[in-house]
C-alpha positions as CSV (number, residue, x, y, z in Angstrom):
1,X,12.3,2.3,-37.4
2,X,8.8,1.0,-36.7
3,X,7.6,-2.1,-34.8
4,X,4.1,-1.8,-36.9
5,X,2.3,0.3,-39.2
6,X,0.3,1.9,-36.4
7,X,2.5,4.7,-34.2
8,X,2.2,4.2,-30.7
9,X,0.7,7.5,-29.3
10,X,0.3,8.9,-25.7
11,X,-2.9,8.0,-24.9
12,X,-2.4,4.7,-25.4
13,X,-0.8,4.4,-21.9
14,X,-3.4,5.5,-19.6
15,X,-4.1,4.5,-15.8
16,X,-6.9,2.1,-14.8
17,X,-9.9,4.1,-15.2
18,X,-8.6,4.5,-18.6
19,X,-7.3,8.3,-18.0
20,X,-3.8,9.5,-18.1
21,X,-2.2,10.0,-14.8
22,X,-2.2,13.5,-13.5
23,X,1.2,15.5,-14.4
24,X,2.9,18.8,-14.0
25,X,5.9,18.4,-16.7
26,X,7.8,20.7,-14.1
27,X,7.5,18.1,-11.7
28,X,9.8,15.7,-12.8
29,X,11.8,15.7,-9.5
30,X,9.2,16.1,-6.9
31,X,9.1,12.6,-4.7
32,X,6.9,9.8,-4.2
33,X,4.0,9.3,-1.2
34,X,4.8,5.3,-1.4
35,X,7.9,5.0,-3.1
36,X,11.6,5.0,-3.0
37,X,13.7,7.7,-5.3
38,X,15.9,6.2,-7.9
39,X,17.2,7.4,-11.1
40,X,15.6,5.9,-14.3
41,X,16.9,5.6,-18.0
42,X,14.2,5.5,-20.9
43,X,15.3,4.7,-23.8
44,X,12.6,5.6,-26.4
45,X,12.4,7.3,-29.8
46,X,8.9,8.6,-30.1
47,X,9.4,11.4,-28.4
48,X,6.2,11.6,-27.1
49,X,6.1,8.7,-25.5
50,X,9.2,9.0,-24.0
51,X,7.8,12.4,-22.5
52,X,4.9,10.9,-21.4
53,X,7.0,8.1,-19.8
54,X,9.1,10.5,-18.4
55,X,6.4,12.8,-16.9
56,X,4.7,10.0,-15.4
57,X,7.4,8.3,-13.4
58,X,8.6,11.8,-12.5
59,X,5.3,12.5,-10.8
60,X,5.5,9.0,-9.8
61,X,9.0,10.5,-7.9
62,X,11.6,9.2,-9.9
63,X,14.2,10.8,-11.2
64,X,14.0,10.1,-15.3
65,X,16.9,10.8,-18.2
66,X,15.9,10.0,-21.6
67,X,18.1,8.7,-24.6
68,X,16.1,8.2,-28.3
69,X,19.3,6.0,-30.2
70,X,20.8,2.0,-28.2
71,X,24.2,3.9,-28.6
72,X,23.5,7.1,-26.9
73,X,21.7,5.0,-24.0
74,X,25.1,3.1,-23.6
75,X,26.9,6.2,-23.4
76,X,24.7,7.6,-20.8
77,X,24.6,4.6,-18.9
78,X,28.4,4.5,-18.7
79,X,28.6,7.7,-17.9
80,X,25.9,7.7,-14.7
81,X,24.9,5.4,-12.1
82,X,21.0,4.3,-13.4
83,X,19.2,2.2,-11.1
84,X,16.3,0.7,-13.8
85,X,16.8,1.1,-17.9
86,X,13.5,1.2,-20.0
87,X,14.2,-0.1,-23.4
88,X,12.1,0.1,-26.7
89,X,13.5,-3.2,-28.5
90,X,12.9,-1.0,-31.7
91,X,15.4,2.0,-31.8
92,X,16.6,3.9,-35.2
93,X,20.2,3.1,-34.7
94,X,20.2,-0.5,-33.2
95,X,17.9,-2.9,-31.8
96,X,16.9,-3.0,-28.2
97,X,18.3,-6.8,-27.8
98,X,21.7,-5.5,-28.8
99,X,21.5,-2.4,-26.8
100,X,20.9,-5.0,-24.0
101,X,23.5,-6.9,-24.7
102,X,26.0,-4.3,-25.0
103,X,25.0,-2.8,-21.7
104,X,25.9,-6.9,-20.2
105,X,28.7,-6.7,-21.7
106,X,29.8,-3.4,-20.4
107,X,29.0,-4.8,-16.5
108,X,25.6,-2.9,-16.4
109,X,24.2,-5.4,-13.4
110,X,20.6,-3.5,-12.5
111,X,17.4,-3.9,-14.3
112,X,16.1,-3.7,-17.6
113,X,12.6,-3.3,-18.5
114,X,11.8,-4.2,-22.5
115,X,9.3,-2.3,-24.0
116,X,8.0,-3.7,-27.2
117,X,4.9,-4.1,-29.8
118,X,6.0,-7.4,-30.7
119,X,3.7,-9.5,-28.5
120,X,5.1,-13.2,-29.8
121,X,6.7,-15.9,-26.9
122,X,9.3,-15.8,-29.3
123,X,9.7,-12.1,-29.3
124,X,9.7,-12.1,-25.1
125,X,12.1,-14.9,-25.0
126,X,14.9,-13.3,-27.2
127,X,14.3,-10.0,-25.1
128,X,15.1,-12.0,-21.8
129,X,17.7,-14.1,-23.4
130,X,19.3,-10.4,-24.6
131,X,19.7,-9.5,-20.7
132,X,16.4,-8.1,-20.1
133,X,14.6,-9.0,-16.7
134,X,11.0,-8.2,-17.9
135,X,9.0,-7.6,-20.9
136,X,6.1,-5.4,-21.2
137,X,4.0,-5.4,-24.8
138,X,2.5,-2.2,-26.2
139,X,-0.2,-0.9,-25.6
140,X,-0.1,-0.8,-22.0
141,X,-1.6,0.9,-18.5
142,X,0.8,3.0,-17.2
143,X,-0.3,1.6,-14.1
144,X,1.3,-1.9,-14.9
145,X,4.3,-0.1,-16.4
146,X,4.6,2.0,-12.8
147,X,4.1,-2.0,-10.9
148,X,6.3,-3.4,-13.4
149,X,9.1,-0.6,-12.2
150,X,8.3,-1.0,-8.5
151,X,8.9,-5.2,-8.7
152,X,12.1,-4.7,-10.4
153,X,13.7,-2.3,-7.9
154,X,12.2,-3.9,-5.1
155,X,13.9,-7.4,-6.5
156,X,17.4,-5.7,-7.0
157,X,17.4,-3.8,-3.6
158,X,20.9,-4.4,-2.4
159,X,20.3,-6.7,1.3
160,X,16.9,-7.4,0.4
161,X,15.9,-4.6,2.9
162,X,12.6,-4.5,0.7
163,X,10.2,-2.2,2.7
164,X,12.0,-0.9,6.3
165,X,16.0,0.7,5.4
166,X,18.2,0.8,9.3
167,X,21.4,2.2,9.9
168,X,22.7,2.1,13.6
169,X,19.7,3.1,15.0
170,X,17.6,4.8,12.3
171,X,14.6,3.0,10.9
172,X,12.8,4.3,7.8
173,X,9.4,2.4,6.6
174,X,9.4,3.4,2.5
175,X,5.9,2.2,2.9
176,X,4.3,4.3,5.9
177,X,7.0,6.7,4.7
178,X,7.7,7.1,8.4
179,X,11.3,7.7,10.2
180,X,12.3,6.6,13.8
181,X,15.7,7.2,15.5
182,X,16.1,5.7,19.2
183,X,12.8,4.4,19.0
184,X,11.3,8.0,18.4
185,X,9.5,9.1,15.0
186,X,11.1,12.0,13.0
187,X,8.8,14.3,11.4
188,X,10.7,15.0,7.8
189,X,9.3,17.0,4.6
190,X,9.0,15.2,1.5
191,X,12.3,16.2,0.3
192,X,14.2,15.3,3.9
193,X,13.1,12.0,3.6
194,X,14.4,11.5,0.2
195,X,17.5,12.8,1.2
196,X,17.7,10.4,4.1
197,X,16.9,7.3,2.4
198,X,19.3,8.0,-0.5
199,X,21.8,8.3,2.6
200,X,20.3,5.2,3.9
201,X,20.9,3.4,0.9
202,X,24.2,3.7,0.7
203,X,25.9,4.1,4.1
204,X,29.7,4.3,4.6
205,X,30.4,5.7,1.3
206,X,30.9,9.4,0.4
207,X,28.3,10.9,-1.7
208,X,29.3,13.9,-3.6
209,X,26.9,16.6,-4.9
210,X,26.5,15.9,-8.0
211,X,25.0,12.5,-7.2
212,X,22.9,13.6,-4.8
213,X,21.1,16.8,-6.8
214,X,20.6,13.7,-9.6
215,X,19.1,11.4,-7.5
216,X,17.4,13.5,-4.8
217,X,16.4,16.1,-7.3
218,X,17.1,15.2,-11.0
219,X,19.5,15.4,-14.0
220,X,18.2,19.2,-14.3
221,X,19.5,20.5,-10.6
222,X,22.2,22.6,-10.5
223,X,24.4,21.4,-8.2
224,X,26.6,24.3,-7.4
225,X,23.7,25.8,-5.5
226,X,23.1,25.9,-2.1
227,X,19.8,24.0,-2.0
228,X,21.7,20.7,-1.1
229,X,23.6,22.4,1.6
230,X,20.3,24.0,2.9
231,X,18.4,20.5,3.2
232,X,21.4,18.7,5.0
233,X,21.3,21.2,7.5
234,X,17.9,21.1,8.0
235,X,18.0,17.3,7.8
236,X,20.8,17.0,10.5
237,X,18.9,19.2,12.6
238,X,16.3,16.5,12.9
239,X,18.6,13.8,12.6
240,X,21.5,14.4,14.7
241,X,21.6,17.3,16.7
242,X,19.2,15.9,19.4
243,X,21.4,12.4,19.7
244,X,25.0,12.3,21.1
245,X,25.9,10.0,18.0
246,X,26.4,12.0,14.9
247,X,25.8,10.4,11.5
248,X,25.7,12.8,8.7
249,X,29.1,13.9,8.1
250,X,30.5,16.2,5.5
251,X,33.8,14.9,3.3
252,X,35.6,18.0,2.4
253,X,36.2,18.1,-1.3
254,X,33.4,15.5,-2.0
255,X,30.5,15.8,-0.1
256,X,28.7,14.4,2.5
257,X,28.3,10.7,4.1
258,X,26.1,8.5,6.6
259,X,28.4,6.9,8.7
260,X,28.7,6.3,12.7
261,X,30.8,9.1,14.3
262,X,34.6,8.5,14.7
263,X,35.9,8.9,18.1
């Protein structure tokens, strides 16, 4: 199903100086210089746009899943914890609107960004009135898109923390993508640091692997490697082991949490 006559192709998203953004499809996990890592759903049947979407925000640092059909989004979205859905309003199975409204209905409380050709006040007020929280018309600069993504997390951050994250006595600036503990900066890789803000985001409760290797790394991670054990070790190293007060801790049988040290 078609919004117009003309397909929407690739190049018709392009950054300001009117080229695409540079991307290594490989990359899809790799994390941001400016920005925080969250996990993505686009919902988009042109397949090349959504791979284009995909590639973008995953160079971009986010972790991205796609679904082409509204049902197979809801399924997905019921079945992992998405912190932004991307939705074409025109999908083969079933409008956008009613994937948005079914996604309400089924207590999906973060964002949802409407992607559409259909450019009428009209058309953008039945997209919000669905449950959308923006509305973004075809063509457009990826550049806006990648803005319009940013607002929308920034708005939903849990605390309205915005820029700076703190736990006890750990400060991280998503912005200067700088860490202090005790008033002393931490000098992390890329990767640390998106290990220790996803910690940072949600403190006190137990992350197991599986979440972590989806939103540190992405969807494609195996998470029975060692990799995540690797980087929490290295991470505690710079963390913890120089402080009297341990905060990563491991949950046996689940995984690992950020939490103040029991005594």
């Amino acid at each position: 199903m078609r919004e117009s006559n003309t397909p929407l192709h690739s190049h018709e998203i392009h950054d300001a100086k009117g080229q695409s953004p540079k991307i290594d499809p490989w990359r899809t996990g790799t994390l941001p210089t400016k920005m925080p890592v969250m996990r993505v759903l686009v919902v988009e049947d042109q397949r090349k746009m959504a791979r284009f979407i995909q590639q973008g925000l995953g160079e971009a640092g986010y972790s991205v899943d796609l679904a082409e059909t509204g049902q197979s989004a809801e399924l997905l979205a019921g079945e992992n914890e998405y912190d932004l859905v991307i939705l074409d309003v025109m999908l083969p199975d079933q409008t956008g609107l009613d994937t948005a409204r079914h996604l309400r209905d089924d207590g999906f409380q973060k964002p949802i960004l409407m992607l559409t050709a259909l450019s009428g006040t009209k058309d953008k007020v039945a997209g919000l009135d669905s449950g959308a929280d923006d509305y973004l018309t075809k063509p457009f600069e990826f550049d806006e898109l990648l803005a319009r993504v940013r607002a929308l997390l920034r708005r939903q951050t849990s605390g309205g923390v915005g820029s700076v994250l703190r736990f006890e006595d750990v400060e991280m600036d998503l912005v200067k993508r700088k860490v202090r503990r005790a008033d002393q900066e931490l000098v992390l890789t890329q990767k640390e640091f998106a290990l220790l803000e996803y910690f940072l985001r949600n403190p006190d409760r137990p992350l197991t692997r599986t979440a972590i290797a989806e939103h540190v790394w992405d969807a494609r991670f195996d998470s029975d490697s060692n990799v995540i054990d690797v980087y929490i070790n290295m991470l505690r190293k710079k963390v913890d082991q120089p402080y009297p007060t341990k905060l990563i801790h491991t949950v046996v049988g689940v995984g690992y949490v950020l939490k103040r040290q029991d005594h």
